[in-house]
VMD Tcl script that draws the C-alpha trace (Angstrom):
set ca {
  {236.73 10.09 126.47}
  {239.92 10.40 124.42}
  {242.00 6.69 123.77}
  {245.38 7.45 124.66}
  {247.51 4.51 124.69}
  {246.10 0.59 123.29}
  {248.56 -1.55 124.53}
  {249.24 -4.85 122.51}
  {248.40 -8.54 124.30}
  {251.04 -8.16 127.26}
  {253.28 -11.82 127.47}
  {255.26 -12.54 130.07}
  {253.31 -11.39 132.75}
  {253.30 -12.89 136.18}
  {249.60 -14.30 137.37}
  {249.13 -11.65 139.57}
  {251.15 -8.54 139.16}
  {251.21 -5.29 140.80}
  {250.54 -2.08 139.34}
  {253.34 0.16 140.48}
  {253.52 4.41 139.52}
  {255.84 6.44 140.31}
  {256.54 9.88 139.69}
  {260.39 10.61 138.64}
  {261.75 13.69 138.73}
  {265.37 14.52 137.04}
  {267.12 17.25 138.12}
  {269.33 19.06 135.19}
  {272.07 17.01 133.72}
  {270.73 14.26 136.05}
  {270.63 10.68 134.61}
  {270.02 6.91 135.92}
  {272.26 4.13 135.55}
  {271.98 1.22 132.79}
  {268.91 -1.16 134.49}
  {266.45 -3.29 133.12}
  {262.91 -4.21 134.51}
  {261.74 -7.78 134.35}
  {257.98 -6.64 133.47}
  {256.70 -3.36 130.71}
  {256.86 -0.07 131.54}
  {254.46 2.45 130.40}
  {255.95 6.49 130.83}
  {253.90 9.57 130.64}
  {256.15 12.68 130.33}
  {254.83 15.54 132.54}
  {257.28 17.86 132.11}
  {260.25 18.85 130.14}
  {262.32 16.25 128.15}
  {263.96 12.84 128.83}
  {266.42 10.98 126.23}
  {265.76 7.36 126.71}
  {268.74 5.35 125.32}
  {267.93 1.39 125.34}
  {268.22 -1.35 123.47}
  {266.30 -3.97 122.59}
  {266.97 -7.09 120.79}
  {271.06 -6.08 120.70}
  {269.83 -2.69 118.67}
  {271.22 0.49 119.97}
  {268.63 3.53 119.74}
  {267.93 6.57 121.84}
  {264.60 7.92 121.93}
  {263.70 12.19 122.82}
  {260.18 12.06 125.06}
  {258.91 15.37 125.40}
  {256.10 17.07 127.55}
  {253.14 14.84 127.29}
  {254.60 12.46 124.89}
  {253.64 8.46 126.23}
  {255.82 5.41 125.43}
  {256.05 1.98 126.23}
  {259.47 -0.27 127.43}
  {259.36 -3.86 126.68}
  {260.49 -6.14 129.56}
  {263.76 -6.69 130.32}
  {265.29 -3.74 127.70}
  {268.36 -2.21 129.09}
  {267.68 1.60 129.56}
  {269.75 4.43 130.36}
  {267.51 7.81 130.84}
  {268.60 11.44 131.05}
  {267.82 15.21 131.51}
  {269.56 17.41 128.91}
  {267.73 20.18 129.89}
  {268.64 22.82 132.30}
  {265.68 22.27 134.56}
  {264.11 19.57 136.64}
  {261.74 17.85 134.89}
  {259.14 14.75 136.03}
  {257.68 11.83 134.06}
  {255.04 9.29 135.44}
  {255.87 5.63 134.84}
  {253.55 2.93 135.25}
  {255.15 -0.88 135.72}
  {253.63 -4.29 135.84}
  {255.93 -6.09 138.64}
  {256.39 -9.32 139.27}
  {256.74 -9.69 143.04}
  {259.07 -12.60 142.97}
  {261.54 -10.67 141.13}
  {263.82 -7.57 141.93}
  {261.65 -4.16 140.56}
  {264.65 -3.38 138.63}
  {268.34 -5.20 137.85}
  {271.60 -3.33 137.01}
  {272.47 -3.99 132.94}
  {275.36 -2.94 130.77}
  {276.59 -1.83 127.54}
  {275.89 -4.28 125.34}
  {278.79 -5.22 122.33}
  {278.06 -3.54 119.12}
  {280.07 -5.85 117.25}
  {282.29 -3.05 115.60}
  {285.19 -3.93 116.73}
  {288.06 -2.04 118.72}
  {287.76 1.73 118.78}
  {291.31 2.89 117.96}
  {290.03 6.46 119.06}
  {288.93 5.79 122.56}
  {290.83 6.86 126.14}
  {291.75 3.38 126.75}
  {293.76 3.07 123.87}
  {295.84 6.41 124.61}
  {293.41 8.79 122.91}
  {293.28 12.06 124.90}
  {291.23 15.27 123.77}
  {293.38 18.50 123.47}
  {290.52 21.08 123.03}
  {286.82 21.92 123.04}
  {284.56 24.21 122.46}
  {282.36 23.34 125.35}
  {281.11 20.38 127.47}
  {277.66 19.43 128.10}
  {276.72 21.50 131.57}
  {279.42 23.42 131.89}
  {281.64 20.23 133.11}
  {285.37 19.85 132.24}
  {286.80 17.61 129.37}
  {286.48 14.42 132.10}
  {283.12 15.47 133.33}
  {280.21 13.02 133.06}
  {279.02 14.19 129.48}
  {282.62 16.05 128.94}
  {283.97 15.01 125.56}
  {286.47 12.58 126.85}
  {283.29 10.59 127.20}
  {282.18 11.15 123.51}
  {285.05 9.07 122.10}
  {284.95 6.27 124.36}
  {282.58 3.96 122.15}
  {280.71 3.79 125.56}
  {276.84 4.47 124.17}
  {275.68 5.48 127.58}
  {278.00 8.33 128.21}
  {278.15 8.98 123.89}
  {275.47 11.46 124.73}
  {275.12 15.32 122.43}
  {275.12 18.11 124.50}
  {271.92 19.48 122.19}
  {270.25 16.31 122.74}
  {270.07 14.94 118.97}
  {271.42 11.77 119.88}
  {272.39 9.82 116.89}
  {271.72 12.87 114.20}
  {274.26 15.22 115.93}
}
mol new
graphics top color blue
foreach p $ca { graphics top sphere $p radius 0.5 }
foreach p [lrange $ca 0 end-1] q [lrange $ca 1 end] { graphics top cylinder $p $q radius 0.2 }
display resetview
């Protein structure tokens, strides 16, 4: 027997919680909105690779889970996740719910406190020219690179999936 995963003392925890686990499966380019859940969530990756973009305590950070990698979500962190890859690929999750609160809640963005992006679309920035876009989209596509300079972190995503180190 083989100790994967020790999880640390759990707080927050309803009396009697549920043990939910679901299989996910993202197809390519495929990614979820901005939620939170109100109790932990444990992920197994199966296949593939996910970029998990959350944050946590007002900190910003976007994590690459590969095949077989395991990780842990602290309640209520706001979570974005998405498939860079060209194929489908499937992670297990495993939650603690709380039945007398919703399985998962929409979040947003939070602030990052650096004040107003002079460079963004809503300030009259446009892009001219690129290279490429993520997936083959157009310059307004979902991960197009309109959507790199609009100081949005959940659409700020690289198209080689390096996150921050792009």
């Amino acid at each position: 027997v083989e100790t994967v995963f020790v999880s640390p003392t759990l707080k927050g925890i309803s009396k009697n919680p549920l043990a939910v686990f679901v299989v996910v499966k993202v197809p390519p380019g495929g990614e979820t909105s901005v939620h939170t859940h109100p109790g932990p969530e444990f992920i197994y990756q199966l296949s593939g690779g996910i970029d998990y973009q959350g944050y946590q305590n007002d900190i910003f950070g976007m994590l690459q889970i590969t095949n077989v990698d395991i990780e842990r979500i602290p309640p209520t962190t706001s979570v974005q996740n998405r498939n860079p890859s060209g194929g489908t690929v499937a992670f297990l999750s495993w939650f603690l719910v709380d039945l007398s609160q919703p399985f998962a809640s929409p979040a947003f963005s939070h602030d990052t406190g650096l004040g107003i992006n002079l460079a963004s679309l809503r300030n009259g920035v446009s892009v001219a020219a690129v290279s490429s876009n993520f997936g083959e989209g157009g310059i307004y596509s979902t991960f197009g690179a309109a959507d790199a300079i609009d100081w949005d972190p959940p659409t700020a995503w690289s198209s080689a999936s390096d996150g921050d180190t792009a």
